[in-house]
N, C-alpha and C positions, 0 to 999 in steps of 0.2 A: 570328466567333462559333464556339465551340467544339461538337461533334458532339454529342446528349442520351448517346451511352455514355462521355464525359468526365467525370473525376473533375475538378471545379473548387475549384482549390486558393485559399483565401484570404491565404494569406500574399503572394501579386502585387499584389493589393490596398492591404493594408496597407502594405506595402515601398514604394510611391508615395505611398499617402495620409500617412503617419505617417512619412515618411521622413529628418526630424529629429528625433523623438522617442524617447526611450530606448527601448531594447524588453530589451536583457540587461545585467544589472547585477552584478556579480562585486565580492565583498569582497576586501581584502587587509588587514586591519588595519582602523584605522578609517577608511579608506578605498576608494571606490567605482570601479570603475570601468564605464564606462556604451559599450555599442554599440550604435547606432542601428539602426532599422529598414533604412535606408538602408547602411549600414557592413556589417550584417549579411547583408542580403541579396548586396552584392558579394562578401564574402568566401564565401558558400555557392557563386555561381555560382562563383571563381574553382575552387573544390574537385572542384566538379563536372566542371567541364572536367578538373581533373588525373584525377580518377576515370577519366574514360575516357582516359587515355592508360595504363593499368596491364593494357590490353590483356582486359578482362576482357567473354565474353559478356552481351547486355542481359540485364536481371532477375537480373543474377547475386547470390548473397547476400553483405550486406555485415558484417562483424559489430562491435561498437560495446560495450567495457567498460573502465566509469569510472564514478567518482561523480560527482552533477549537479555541472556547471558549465557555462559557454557555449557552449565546443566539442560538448560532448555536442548539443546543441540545432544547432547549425552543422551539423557532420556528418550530422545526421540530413537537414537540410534539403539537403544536398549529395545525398544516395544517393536522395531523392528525386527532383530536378533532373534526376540521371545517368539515371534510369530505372532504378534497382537496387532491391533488396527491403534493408527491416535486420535484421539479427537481434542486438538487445540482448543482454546478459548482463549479470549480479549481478557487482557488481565485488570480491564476495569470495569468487567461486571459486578451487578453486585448480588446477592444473594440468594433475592429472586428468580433472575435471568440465571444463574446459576443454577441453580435447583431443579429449573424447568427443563434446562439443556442436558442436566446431566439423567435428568429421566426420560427426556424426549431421545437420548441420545445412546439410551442403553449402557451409560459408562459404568462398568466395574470396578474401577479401582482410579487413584487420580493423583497425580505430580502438583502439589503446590511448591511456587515460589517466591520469587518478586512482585509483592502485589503490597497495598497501601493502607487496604482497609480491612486486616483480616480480622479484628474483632465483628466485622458484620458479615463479611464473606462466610465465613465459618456456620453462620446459620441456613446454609442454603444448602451445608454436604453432609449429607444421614450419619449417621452415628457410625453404621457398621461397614462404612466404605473403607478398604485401605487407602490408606495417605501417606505418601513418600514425600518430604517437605527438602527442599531445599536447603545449600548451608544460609545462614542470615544476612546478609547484602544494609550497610550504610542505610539511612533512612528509609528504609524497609519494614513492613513486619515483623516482628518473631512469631515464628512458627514454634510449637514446644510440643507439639502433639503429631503425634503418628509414629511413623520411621523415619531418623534422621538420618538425612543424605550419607555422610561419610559411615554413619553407624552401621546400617544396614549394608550398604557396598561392602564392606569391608568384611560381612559376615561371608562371603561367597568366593566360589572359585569363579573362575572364568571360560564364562561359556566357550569350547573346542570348536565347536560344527560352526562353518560357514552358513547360518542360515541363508536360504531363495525360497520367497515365496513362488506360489505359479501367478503368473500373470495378469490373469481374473481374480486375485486374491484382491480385496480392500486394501488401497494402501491409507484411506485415509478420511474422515468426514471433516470437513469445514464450514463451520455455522459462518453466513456471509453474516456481512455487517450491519442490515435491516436500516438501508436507507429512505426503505418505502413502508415498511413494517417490521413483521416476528421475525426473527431469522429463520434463515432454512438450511437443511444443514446438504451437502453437495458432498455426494460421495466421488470420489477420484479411486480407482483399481491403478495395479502397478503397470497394465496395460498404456495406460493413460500416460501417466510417469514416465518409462519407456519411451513411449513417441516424441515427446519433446527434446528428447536426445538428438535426432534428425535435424532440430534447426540450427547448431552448432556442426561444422566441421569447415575443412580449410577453404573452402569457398563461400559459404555463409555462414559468419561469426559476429553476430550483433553484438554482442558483447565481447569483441575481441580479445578472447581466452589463450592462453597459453598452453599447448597439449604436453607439453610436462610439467604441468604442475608450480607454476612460476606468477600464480594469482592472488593477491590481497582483497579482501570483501571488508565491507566494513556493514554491521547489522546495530541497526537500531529501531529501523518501522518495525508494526508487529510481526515475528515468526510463523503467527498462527494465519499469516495472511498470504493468500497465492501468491503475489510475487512475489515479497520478501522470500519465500520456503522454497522458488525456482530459482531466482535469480541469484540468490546466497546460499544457503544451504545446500538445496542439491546440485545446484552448478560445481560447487565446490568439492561435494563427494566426487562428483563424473572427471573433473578433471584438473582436481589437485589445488594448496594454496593455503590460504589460513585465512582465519575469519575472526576480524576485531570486533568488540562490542563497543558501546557509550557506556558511560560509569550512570551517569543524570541527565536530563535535559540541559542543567546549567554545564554540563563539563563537555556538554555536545562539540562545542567549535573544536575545543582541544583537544578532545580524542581526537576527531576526525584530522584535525591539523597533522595531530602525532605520527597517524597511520599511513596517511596521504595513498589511499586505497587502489587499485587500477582498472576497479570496476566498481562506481558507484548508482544505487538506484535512489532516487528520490520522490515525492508526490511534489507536484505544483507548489503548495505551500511552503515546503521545504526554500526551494529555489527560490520563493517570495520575500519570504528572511534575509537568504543570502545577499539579496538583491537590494535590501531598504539598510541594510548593513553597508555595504559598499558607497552607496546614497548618500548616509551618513556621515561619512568621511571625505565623501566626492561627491559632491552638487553637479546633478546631469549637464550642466551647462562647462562647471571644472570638467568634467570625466572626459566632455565631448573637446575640450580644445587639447586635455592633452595625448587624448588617443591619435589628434591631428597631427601630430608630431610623429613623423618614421618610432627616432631612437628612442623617447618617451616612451609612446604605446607600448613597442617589444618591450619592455624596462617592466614597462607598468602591468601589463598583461600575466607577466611570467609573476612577478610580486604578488597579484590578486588572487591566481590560480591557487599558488602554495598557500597563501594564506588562510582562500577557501579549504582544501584540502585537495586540491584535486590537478596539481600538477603532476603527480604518475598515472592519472586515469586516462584509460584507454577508451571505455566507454563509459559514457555519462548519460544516464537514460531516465525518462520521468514515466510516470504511467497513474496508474489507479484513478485519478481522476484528470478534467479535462485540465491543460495547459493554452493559456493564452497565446496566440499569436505572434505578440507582440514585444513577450518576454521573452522568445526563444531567439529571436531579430536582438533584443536584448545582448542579450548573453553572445551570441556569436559575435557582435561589437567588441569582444573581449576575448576570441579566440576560444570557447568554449560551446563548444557544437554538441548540443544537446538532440539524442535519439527517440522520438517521440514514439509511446508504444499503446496500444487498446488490445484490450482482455478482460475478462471477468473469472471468478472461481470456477463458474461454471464450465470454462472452457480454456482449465489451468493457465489464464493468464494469457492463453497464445492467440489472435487472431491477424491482426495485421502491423506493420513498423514503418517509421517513419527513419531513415538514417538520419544522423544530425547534418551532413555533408548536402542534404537535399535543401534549396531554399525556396526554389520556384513553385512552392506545393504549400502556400501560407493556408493554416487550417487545417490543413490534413492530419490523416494519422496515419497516413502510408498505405502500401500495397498489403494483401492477402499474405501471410506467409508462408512456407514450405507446406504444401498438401492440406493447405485452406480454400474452401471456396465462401466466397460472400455474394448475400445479392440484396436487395431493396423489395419489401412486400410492396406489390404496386397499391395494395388498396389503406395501408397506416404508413407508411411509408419507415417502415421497423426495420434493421437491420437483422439480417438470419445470417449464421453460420455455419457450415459443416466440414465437420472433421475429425483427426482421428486424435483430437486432444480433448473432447467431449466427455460430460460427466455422464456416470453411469443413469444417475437421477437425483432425487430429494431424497433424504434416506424417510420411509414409511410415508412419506406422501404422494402415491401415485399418480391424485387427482392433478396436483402443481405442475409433476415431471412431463405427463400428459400433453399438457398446456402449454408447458415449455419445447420440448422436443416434438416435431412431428417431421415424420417421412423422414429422419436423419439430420433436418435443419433446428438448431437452438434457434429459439426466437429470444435476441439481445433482451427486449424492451429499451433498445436504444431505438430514434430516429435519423436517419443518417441519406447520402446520395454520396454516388461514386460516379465518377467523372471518365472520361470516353478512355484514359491512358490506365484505369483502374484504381484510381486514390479514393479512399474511404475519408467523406467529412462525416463528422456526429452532429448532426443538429440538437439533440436535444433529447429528453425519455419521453416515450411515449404517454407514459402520466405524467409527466409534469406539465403537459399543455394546462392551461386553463382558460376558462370562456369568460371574459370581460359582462359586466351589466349592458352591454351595446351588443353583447350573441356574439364576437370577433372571438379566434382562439387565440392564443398569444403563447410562444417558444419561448420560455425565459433564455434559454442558452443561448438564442440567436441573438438577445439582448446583452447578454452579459460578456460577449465577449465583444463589442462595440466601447464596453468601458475597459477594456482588458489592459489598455497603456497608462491607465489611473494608476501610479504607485504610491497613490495617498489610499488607494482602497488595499486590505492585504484580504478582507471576505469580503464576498456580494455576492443578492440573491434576487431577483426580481419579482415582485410579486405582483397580485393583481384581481383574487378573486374575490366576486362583490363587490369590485368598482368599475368606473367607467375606461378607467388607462391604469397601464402597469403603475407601479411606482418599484422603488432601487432600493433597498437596503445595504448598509452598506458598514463592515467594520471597519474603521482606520486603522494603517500603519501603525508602528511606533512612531514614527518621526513628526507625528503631522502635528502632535502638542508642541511642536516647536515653529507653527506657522501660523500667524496671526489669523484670527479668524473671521473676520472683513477680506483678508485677501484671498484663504482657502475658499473662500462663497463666491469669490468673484471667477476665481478656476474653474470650481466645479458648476457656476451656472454656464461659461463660458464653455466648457466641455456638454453639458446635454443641450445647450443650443445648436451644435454643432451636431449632436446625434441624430437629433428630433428632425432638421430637417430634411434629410435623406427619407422618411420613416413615414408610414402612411398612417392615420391617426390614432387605429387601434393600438399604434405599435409605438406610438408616443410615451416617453416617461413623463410622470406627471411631476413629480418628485424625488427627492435623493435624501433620501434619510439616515442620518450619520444616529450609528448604536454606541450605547452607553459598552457593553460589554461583549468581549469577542466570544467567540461561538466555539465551543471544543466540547471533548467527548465528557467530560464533567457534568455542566449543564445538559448534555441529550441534545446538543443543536447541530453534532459534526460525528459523522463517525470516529474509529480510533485510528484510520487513517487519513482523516481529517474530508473527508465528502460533507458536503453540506445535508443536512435533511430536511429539504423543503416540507414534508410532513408537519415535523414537527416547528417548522419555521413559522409556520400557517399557525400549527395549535398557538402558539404562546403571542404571536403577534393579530393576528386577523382580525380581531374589535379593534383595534390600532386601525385599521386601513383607512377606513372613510375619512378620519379625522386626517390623517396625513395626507392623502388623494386631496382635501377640499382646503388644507391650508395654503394661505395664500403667497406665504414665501415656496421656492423651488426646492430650495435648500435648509433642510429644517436636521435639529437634532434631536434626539429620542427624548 
């Protein structure tokens, strides 16, 4: 029996109990292919054993960038076994940001895999780093250099010992997604890890899990990202199940269809797709007469679901960035009651949950969760957290951790109020205020979610500094090139006329400006879990403003 400062890993567990049972399931076409608990488990040990023959000290860090696929999940479970720390990365960095992380970040040795651009990647990782490369994946890379995945596996026995780390050991550094700036990278210990265990069991089950092992994940946001790596991954270790990938973005529906998961996590955007998809085929005006019909709707409901993917989902949960209102009223019109959740890496993801079942609570993001406490800085009005799913710190930045943490409370840099029954609303980031040419400060968030039932916008960002009133930016849907453009100007003026007059003058939109091109992690305008970056929203747009603020239609395009 293992010592009470042991980290008790459940995947040894599982790996015996479920050790015919699928656990990773990898598309290639319309075909599956499936590794067992068992299959998987020995191939981690055999990795790990190689791990330490690359001569490298214990806890050394390991670094790990690719889009999900099995290996990613392998690897990780390997540098675990070896007793090393991982440090993920966004698999669309690029050389630079690469080179700076992996020296900022101490890595010793590093997992390439599914990545796009590795003729220039490749220049950002020294010469004498080990490199364990992945097998080669469809429209991928080839990687031809270093240790080849199967090659080197296969040179090794398989690790015996049950490795546990202690407790306080690193289980992990995570470079957040630098929506404000550099990233930083947030150490998580197994202590941390650990604790998140607590908000699962048979009385609180946000993700209504099954405790033997009777669970479908489906992963495609990034791995290297706190909730995907709680909500999939280690959910999955603690208590059983298998976990599907996407083959591409274009084969997304279909996997997802294939698998029809029973625990799926999404970002807003995701759901925004879904939703201009369904649109598509069903004009809100069709959708709304035949959900009026009893036998239709259950007909049409239960069709929609599957063909989303999501008729065996138990829990359906959005999080990482804000979700509109508007769209969650959406979706439960359809029988699909979405779990709204707020977190950050900083504080693995865990803070407070909205159930989907909750309606009377529009905005919120729900109550404090198991052994959270929140409160409101009276004097920024910032959201703190405390609790025992807090990062250790910044790794080598004292001065930030500092800043971040005092007396035990995370300070979010979210702005937020909680209401007398204890619901947590986000108003908005405390940098994202900006002060109008009339000295007024203006909350984009509180603006943007006023346009939130606009399913011609699928981004928008408000902006505002250096003029006299906000103005809207705003990417369209897919759908919208299919609506005359006299009549979309006439919607959308008739929608900010309706905004503006609630809206005291600072807080007026001046303008709605429809963009030539959508905003994603490519261009630098979204992170890679799709957050906007007003930062950079500002850099590339801001000489733009005045000109758009003083033109004299409402409704103008880029």
């Amino acid at each position: 029996m293992e010592s009470s400062n042991k980290f008790i890993f459940n995947f040894y567990k599982w790996e015996k109990k479920l050790k015919d049972k699928p656990f990773l399931r990898q598309p290639f076409g319309d075909k599956w292919e499936e590794y067992t608990w068992r299959e998987t488990g020995q191939m981690a040990r055999k990795l790990a054993t190689g791990l330490k023959t690359l001569g490298l000290p214990p806890k050394s860090h390991i670094g790990l960038m690719s889009k999900n696929c099995r290996e990613w999940i392998i690897a990780d479970l390997a540098i675990y076994m070896a007793g090393y720390v991982s440090v993920p990365f966004f698999p669309t960095l690029n050389s630079e940001e690469l080179k700076s992380l992996l020296h900022f970040g101490d890595v010793s040795a590093l997992f390439m895999g599914k990545v796009n651009a590795w003729d220039e990647i490749k220049n950002g990782i020294p010469d004498d780093m080990p490199l364990i490369a992945f097998p080669h994946y469809k429209d991928c890379s080839e990687i031809s250099v270093g240790h080849q995945w199967f090659d080197f596996i296969n040179k090794f026995e398989p690790q015996q010992e049950d490795f546990y780390p202690d407790r306080s050991d690193v289980w992990t550094i995570i470079f957040t997604s630098g929506t404000t700036g550099t990233p930083k990278g947030v150490v998580l210990d197994y202590q941390t890890n650990e604790n998140t265990e607590c908000l699962t069991t048979p009385e609180h089950n946000p993700l209504r899990v099954d405790f033997n092992g009777k669970n479908s994940f489906f992963s495609y946001l990034p791995l290297n990202h706190i909730a995907e790596r709680i909500v999939v991954e280690w959910t999955c270790f603690r208590y059983g199940g298998t976990i599907s990938f996407t083959e591409s973005l274009e084969t997304f529906a279909q996997n997802l269809g294939s698998v029809q998961p029973t625990v799926f996590f999404g970002v807003p955007r995701i759901y925004t797709k879904f939703q201009m998809g369904i649109l598509s085929k069903f004009p809100q005006e069709k959708l709304n007469k035949l959900l009026s019909i009893p036998i239709v709707s259950s007909l049409l409901k239960m069709v929609l679901k599957k063909k989303l993917g999501l008729s065996k989902a138990k829990a359906i949960v959005t999080g990482a960035a804000p979700m509109q209102e508007s769209q969650r009223v959406w979706y439960r019109s359809l029988g699909v009651k979405i779990t709204n959740g707020y977190g950050m890496t900083e504080n693995c993801a865990i803070c407070t949950q909205l159930p989907g079942e909750i309606t009377d609570k529009p905005g919120s993001v729900g109550k404090a969760q198991p052994e959270v406490e929140i409160k409101i800085d009276s004097e920024t009005g910032e959201i703190l957290m405390r609790g025992p799913y807090v990062m250790k710190g910044y790794y080598n930045d004292p001065e930030t951790t500092n800043n971040t943490i005092k007396n035990g409370w995370l300070y979010t840099g979210d702005r937020g109020r909680i209401d007398d029954e204890g619901n947590l609303y986000i108003t908005g980031r405390v940098k994202d205020a900006f002060k109008t040419t009339t000295g007024e400060f203006v909350e984009p968030g509180k603006i943007e979610a006023l346009f939130g039932d606009v399913t011609e916008f699928e981004q928008m960002c408000v902006v505002g500094f250096g003029i006299a009133a906000p103005i809207l930016l705003v990417v369209p849907s897919e759908g919208v090139n299919s609506i005359d453009k006299e009549t979309l100007k006439q919607q959308l003026n008739n929608k900010l006329e309706s905004v503006n007059k609630d809206q005291v003058s600072h807080r007026k939109v001046s303008t709605i400006v429809i963009m030539k091109e959508a905003w994603t992690p490519d261009n630098g305008l979204c992170t890679p879990t799709l957050k906007i970056k007003r930062v950079k929203i500002d850099e590339k747009f801001m000489s733009k403003y005045s000109q758009w603020h003083e033109n004299s239609e409402t409704i103008i395009w880029e």
